[in-house]
C-alpha positions in Angstrom: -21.6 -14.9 -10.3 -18.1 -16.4 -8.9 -18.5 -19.9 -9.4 -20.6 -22.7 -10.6 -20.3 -26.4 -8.8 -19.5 -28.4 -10.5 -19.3 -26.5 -13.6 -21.3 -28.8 -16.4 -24.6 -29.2 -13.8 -24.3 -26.3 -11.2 -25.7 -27.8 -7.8 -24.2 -24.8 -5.8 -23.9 -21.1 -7.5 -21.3 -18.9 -5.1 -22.7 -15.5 -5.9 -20.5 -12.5 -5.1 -21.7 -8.7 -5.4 -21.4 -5.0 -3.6 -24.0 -2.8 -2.6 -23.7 0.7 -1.7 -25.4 2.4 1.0 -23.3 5.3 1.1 -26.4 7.5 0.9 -28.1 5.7 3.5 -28.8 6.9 6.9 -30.1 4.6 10.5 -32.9 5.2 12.2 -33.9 3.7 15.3 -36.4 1.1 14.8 -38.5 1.4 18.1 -38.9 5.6 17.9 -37.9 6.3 14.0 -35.6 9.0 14.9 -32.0 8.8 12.8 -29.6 7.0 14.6 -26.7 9.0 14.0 -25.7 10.9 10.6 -22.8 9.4 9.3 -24.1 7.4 5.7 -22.7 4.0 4.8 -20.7 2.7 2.1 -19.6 0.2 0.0 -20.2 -3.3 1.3 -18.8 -6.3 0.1 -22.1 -9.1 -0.2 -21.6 -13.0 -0.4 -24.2 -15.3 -0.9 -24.1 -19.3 -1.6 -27.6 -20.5 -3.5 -27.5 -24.5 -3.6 -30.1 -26.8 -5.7 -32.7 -28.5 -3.7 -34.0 -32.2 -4.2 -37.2 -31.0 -5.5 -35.4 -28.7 -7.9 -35.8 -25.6 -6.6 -32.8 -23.0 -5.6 -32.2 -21.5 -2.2 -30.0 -19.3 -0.5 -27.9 -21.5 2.5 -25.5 -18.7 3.2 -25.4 -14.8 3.0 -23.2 -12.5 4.5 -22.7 -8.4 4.0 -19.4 -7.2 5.1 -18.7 -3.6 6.7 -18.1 -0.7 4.4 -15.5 -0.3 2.8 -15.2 -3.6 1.9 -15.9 -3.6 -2.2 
């Protein structure tokens, strides 16, 4: 977690994290056959999770950045 707003009854958590695909490969979605061979990385993954009226949390933002990143 980055940051809690406001910080003594969190409405909005800013949640920062990295994910590595580095052993990953793509494959084409419409024939399954691999994309190319080159595997990912490390990518850099942001997310903002804000309280709902009915108190309940959800994600309102997310965003993972190229590799190479984190």
């Amino acid at each position: 977690m980055s940051s809690v707003e406001p910080p003594d009854n969190p409405n909005k958590i800013v949640i920062t994290d990295c994910s590595d695909d580095s052993r990953w490969l793509k494959y084409k979605a419409d024939t399954g056959q691999l994309a190319n061979d080159t595997p990912g990385g490390r990518h850099l993954i942001n997310a903002i999770v804000q309280k709902q009226a009915d108190g309940s949390w959800k994600v309102s933002e997310y965003g993972v950045h190229e590799a190479g990143t984190c």
